[in-house]
N, C-alpha and C positions, 0 to 999 in steps of 0.2 A: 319312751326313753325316760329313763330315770336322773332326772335331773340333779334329786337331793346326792347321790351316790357323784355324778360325775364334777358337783362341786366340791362335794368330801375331798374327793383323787387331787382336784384341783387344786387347794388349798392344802395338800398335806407333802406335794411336789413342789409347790411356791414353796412354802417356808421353807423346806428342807435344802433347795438351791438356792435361796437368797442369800447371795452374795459368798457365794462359793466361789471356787477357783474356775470354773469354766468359766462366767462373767469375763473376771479378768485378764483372760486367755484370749476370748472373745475382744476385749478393747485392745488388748496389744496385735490382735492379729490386722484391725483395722489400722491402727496408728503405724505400723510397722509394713504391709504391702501399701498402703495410699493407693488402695481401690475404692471403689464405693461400696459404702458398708453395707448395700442391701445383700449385694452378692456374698457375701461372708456372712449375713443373716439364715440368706435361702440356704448355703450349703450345710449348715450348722444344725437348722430345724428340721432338715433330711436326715441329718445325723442322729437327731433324737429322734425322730418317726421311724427310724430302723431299731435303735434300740429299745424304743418301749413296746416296736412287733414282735420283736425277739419274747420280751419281758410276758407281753402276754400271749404269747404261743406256750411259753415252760409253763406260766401259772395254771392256764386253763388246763395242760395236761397234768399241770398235780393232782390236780382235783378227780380225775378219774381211773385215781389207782389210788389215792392215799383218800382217805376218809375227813371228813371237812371237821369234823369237832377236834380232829387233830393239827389239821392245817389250821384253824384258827388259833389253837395253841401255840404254835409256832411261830405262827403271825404277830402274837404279842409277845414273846420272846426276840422278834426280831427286830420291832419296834423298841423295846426297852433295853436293849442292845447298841441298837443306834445312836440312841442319845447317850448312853453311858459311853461310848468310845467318843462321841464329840464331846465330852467333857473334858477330854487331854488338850484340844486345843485350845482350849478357855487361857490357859496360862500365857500362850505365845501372843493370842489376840490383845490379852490384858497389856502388855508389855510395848505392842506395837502403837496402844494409845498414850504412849509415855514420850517425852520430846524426845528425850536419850536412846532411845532407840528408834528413832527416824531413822538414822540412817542403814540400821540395819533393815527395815523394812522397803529402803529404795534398793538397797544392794540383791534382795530377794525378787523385788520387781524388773533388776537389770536382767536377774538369770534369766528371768521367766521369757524377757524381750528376745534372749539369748538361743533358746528351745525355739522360739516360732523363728527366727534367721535362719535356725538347722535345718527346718522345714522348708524354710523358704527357698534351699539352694535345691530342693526337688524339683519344684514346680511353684509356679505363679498365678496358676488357674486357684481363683479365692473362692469360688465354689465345691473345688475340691478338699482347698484347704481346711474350709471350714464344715465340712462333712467329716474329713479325717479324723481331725482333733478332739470334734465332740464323740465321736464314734470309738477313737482309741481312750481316751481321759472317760468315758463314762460307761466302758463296756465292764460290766459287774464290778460297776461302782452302784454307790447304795441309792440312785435315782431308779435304776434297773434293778436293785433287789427290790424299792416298794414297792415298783410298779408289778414287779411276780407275786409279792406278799396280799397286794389291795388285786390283781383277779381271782388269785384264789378265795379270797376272802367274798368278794360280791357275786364271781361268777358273772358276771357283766361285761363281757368282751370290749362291745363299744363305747360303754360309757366312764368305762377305766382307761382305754387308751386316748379319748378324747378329752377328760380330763387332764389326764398327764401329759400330752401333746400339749395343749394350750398354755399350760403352767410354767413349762420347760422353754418352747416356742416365747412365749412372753419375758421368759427371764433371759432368751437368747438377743431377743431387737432392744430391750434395757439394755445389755452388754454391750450394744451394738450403737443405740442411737443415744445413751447419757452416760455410759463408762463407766466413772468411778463415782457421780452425783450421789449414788443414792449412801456409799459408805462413807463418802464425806460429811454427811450430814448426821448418816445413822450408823456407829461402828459394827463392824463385824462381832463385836464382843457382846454386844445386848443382843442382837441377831442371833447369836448362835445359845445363849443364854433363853432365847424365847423356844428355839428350836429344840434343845433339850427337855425343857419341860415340857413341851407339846406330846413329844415321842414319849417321853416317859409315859405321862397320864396317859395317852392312848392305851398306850401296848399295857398298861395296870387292866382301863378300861377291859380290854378285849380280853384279858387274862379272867377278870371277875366277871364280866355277863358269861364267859362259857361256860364257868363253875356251878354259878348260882343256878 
């Protein structure tokens, strides 16, 4: 097993979901059915274990119809994509560290409370709920594109989805067991500032070692 690879995967899913809106979905879902959070944990980390199966079933099949110096091409295109679209929310994040718009940011956290109620008048089983949610909120969303971009790229079945499991899985029991700790202390604005530049330099990276 390749360990250097399944911390790569590791570390490029952490940052990428840190302090995303599943998090937060994830705390209102606990605060909002008053179950115990683990069950809202387990059904949540199902939720990503199905979506990063998916992720790496397409990636591994790109790879044997499409030619890998292409798929790496792409790979960093998609990567530098990434962070160039998370740059639009830099402006909103910026704003919400401002007093004056407190309250617009609590009125955006009522919706949110508001969406899990609508759910909630389904069903009450918080293992389902939190399978749903992650399943529906993160189905080709861009956890599920890196995870197709990093197997075609390593070709490492296990060690891409086990990196990405534990990355995601870990950002889900955060969600779960300290809520909103960690952007109270660290805003979503330097977070998503770090995560741009990461995505950028990557996907530079991978665009230049292909060439050279």
């Amino acid at each position: 097993m390749d360990l250097v690879i399944l911390f790569t995967v590791f570390g490029f899913l952490f940052l990428a979901e840190l302090g995303d809106k599943t998090q937060l979905i994830i705390f209102n879902l606990v605060i909002d059915l008053e179950e115990k959070p683990y069950k809202i944990g387990i059904g949540a980390s199902l939720g990503f274990a199905t979506i990063i199966t998916l992720g790496i079933i397409f990636g591994t099949f790109i790879t044997k119809i499409i030619p890998i110096g292409i798929i790496t091409i792409l790979s960093g295109i998609v990567f530098i994509l990434i962070g160039i679209l998370e740059i639009r929310n830099l402006k909103g994040l910026y704003l919400e560290m401002k007093p004056s718009h407190k309250n617009e940011e609590e009125s955006l956290l009522n919706e949110e409370s508001n969406e899990v109620s609508y759910i909630e008048k389904f069903t009450r089983n918080p293992y389902l709920i939190g399978f749903f949610s992650i399943f529906i909120m993160e189905l080709g969303d861009k956890s599920q594109i890196l995870t197709i971009s990093l197997a075609s790229i390593y070709i490492l079945p296990l060690e891409v989805w086990l990196g990405s499991f534990f990355a995601l899985a870990l950002l889900t029991w955060i969600g779960v067991l300290f809520g909103a700790i960690i952007l109270k202390y660290l805003p979503k604005f330097y977070i998503k500032i770090i995560a741009i530049i990461v995505f950028i330099s990557v996907g530079i990276f991978i665009l230049l070692s292909n060439l050279i």
